[in-house]
N, C-alpha and C positions, 0 to 999 in steps of 0.2 A: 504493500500500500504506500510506502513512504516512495518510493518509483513514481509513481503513478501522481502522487502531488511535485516532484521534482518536476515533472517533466507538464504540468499544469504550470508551475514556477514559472519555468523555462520558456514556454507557451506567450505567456503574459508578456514577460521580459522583453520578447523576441517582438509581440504586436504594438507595445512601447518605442520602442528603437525604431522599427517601420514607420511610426505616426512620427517622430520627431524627423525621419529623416524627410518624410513631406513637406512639413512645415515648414524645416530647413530651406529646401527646395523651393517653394511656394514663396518664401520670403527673399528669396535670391532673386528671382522672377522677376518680382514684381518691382526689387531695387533696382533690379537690368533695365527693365521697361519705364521706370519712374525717369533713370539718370539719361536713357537715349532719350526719350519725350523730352527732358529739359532742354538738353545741350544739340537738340537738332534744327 
């Protein structure tokens, strides 16, 4: 049983670090497209 929550852990951990790297991404984006709109 202690398996089977490790890897529920691990699970989570893993849909966490997915969502941040979104984010990440999403915010880079959208400063790429902020700073070309400015400066063009």
């Amino acid at each position: 049983m202690p398996l089977l929550k490790d890897v529920k852990e691990q699970e989570e951990i893993r849909k966490k670090q997915n969502l941040i790297r979104i984010i990440t991404w999403v915010i880079v984006a959208i400063v790429l497209v902020l700073v070309w709109y400015f400066t063009k």
